[in-house]
C-alpha positions in Angstrom: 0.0 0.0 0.0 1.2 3.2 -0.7 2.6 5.3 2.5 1.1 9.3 2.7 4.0 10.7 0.1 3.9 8.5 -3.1 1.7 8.3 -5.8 0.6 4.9 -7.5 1.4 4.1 -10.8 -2.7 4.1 -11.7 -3.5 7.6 -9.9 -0.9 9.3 -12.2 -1.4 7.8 -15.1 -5.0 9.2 -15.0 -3.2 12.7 -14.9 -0.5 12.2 -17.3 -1.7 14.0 -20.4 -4.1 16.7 -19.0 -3.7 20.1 -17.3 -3.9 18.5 -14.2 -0.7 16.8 -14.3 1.7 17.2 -11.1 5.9 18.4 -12.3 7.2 15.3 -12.8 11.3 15.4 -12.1 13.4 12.1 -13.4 16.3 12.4 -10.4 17.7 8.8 -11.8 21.2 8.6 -11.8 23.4 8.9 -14.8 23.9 5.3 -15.0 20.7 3.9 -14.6 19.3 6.8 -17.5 21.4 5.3 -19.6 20.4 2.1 -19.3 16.8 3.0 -19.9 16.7 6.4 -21.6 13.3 6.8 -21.5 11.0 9.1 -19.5 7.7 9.2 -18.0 5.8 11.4 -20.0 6.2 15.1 -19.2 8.9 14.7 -17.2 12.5 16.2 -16.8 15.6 15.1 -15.6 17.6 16.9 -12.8 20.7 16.1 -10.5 18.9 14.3 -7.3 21.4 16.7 -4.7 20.3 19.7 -6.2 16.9 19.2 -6.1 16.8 22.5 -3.6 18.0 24.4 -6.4 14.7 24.0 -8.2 12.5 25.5 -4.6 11.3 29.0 -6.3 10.4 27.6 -9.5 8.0 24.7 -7.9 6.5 26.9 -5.2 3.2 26.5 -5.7 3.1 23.6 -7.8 2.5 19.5 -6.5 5.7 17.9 -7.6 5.9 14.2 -8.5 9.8 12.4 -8.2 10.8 9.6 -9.2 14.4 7.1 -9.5 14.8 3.6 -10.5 12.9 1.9 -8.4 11.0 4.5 -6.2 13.3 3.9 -3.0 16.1 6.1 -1.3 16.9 8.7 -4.4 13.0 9.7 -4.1 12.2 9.1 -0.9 14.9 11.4 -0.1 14.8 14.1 -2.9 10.4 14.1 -2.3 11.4 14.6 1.8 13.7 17.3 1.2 11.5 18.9 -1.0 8.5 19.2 1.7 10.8 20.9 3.9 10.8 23.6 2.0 7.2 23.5 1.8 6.7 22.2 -1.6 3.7 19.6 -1.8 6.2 16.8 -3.3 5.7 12.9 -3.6 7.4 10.1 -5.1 6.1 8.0 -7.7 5.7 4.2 -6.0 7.9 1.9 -7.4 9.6 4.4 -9.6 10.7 4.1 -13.1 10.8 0.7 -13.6 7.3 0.4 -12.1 5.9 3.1 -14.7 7.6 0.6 -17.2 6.8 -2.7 -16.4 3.1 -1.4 -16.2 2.9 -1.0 -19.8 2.7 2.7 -19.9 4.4 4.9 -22.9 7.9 6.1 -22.1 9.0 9.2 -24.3 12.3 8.2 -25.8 15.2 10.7 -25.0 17.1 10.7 -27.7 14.6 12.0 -30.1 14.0 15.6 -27.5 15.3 18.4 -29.1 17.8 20.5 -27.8 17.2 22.7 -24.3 17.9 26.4 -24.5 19.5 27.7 -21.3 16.1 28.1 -19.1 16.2 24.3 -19.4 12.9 23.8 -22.2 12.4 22.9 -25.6 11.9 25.9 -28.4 9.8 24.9 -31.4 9.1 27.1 -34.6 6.6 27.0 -37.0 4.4 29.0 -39.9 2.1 31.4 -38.6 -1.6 31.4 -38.8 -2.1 28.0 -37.2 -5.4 25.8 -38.0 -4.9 22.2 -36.8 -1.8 20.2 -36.8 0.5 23.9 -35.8 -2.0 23.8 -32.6 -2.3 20.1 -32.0 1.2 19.2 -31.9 2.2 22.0 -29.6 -0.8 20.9 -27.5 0.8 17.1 -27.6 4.1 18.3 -26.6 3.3 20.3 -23.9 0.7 17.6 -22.4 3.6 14.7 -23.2 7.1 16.2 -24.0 8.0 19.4 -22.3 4.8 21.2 -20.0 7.5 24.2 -20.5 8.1 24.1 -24.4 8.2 27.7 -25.9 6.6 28.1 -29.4 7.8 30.5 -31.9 4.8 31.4 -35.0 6.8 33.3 -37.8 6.5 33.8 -41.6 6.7 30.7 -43.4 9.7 31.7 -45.4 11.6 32.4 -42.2 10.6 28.8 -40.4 14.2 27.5 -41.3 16.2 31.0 -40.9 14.5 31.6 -37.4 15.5 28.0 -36.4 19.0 28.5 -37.4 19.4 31.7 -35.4 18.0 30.8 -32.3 18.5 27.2 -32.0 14.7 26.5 -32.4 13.6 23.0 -34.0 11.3 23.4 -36.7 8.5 21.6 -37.1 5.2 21.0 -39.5 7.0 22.5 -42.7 8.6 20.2 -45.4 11.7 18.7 -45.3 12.4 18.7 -42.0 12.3 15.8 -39.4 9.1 17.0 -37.4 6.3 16.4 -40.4 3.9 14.7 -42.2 4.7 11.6 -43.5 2.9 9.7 -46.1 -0.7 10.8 -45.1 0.2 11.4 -41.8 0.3 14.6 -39.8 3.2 15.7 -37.9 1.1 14.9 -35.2 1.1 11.3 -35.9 5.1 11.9 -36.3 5.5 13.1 -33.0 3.5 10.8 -31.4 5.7 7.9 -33.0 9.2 9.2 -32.8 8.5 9.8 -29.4 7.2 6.6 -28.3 3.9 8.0 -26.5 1.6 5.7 -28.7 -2.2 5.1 -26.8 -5.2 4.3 -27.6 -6.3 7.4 -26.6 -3.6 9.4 -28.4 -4.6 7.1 -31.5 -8.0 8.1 -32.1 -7.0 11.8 -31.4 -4.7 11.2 -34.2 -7.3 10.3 -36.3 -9.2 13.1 -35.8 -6.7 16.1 -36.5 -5.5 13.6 -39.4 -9.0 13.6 -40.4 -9.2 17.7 -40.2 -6.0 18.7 -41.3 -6.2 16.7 -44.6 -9.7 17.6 -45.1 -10.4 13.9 -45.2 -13.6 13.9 -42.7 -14.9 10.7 -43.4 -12.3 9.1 -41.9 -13.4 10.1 -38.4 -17.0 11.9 -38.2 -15.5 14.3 -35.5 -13.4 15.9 -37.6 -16.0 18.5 -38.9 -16.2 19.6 -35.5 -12.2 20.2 -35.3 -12.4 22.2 -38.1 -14.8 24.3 -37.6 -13.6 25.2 -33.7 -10.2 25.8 -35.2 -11.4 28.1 -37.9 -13.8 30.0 -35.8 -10.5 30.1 -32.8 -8.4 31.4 -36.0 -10.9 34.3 -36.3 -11.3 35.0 -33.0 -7.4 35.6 -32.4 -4.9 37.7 -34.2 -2.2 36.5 -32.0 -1.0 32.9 -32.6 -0.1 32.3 -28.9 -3.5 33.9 -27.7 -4.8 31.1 -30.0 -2.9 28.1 -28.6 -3.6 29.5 -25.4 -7.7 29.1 -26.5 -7.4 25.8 -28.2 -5.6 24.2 -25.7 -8.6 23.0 -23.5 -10.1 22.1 -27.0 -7.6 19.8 -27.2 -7.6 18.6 -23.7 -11.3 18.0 -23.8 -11.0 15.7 -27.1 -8.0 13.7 -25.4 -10.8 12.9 -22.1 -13.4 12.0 -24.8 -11.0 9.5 -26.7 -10.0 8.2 -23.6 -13.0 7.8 -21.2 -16.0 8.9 -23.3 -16.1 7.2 -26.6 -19.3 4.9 -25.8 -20.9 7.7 -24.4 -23.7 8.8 -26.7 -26.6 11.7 -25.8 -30.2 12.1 -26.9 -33.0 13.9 -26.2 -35.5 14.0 -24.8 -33.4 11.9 -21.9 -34.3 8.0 -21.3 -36.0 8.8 -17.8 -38.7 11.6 -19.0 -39.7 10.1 -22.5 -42.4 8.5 -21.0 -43.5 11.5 -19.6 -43.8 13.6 -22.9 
């Protein structure tokens, strides 16, 4: 059973993925990184004995740590953490436990760079519809909570990335896009290893929208036309993310608790009464 400052494996797997989602810190050492380089999704890594460095920026925030196997490194690390007042727990069983669950892992090696405030900086065309608003939602719900987006002109995607060490994304010839007929969203979800049932038919969906292919899932109409009327409401692209962003949240809880879920009217328990 777990004691009064871990987490099970099942409690935050139900938060993985939406807004709700504690800071999740990987304090694993070197060693035992590299013999599993993946992550929890969502998660960074940081040096276990200077987990006090990182005090101001969780104030305020629950904190979930984890190590191998859930045991001294977090214990410890989760421990010092409340003494500074932090609401911190450690994930029960650790890494290993997330794994051998059966639980998507983001593989390292395919993150991109981190600029010097420790996050992931992606660019893209302006004037986003789907896929530029999707994949920044999937990355920021999966990847890196803290990923900073840049919108420029589309002829600049490549220049802008050069300059400031940005990784472009959902343009052509680049790593991060479609592929075949799938969106970069699909890419993302692949290269990084996050595949879910859940993430799946959400895939479907935007792939659906963004292709203009809406009889491959009936929901995409809706997509498209939320996006279009968000595109209008906004002139700025990260007021816009900022918008579609529970849009996004909402379809993920649908695809992944709500699908059988249907709604008439009038309701079951008063047609008898009409």
């Amino acid at each position: 059973m777990a004691s009064f400052n871990e987490i099970s494996i099942a409690t935050l797997a139900r938060l993985v993925g939406t807004p709700d989602c504690p800071t999740l810190l990987d304090l694993r050492i070197d060693q035992d990184f590299a013999d599993d380089p993946h992550l929890v999704p969502g998660a960074y890594r940081y040096p276990f004995m200077n987990v006090s460095d990182l005090v101001d920026d969780l104030r305020g925030k629950p904190v979930i740590v984890y190590c191998q196997k859930g045991l001294k490194i977090s214990q410890g690390a989760a421990a010092i953490l409340r003494t500074h007042g932090i609401q911190a727990d450690s994930l029960e069983g650790g890494q290993f436990a997330w794994r051998d669950a059966g639980h998507p892992m983001v593989l390292a090696r395919n993150l991109p760079p981190l600029d010097s405030a420790g996050r992931t900086v992606w660019v893209t065309r302006h004037r986003p519809k789907i896929d530029r608003i999707a994949c920044p939602w999937l990355i920021r719900r999966f990847i890196d909570p803290k990923a900073q987006f840049l919108f420029v002109a589309p002829s600049q995607v490549t220049n802008v990335a050069e300059r400031f060490n940005a990784t472009p994304f959902d343009i052509e010839d680049v790593f991060w896009t479609h592929r075949g007929d799938r969106c970069t969203f699909d890419t993302m979800i692949a290269a990084f290893g996050i595949e879910n049932e859940a993430l799946a038919r959400l895939a479907k969906i935007v792939r659906a929208a963004d292709t203009n292919n809406h009889g491959l899932a009936p929901e995409a109409a809706g997509l498209l036309a939320v996006s279009l009327g968000l595109s209008r409401m906004h002139r700025d692209d990260l007021a816009q993310l900022d918008a579609a962003m529970p849009v996004y949240d909402a379809l993920y809880r649908w695809a992944r608790d709500a699908t059988k879920e249907g709604h008439d009217w009038p309701a079951a328990a008063v047609k008898g009464k009409l």
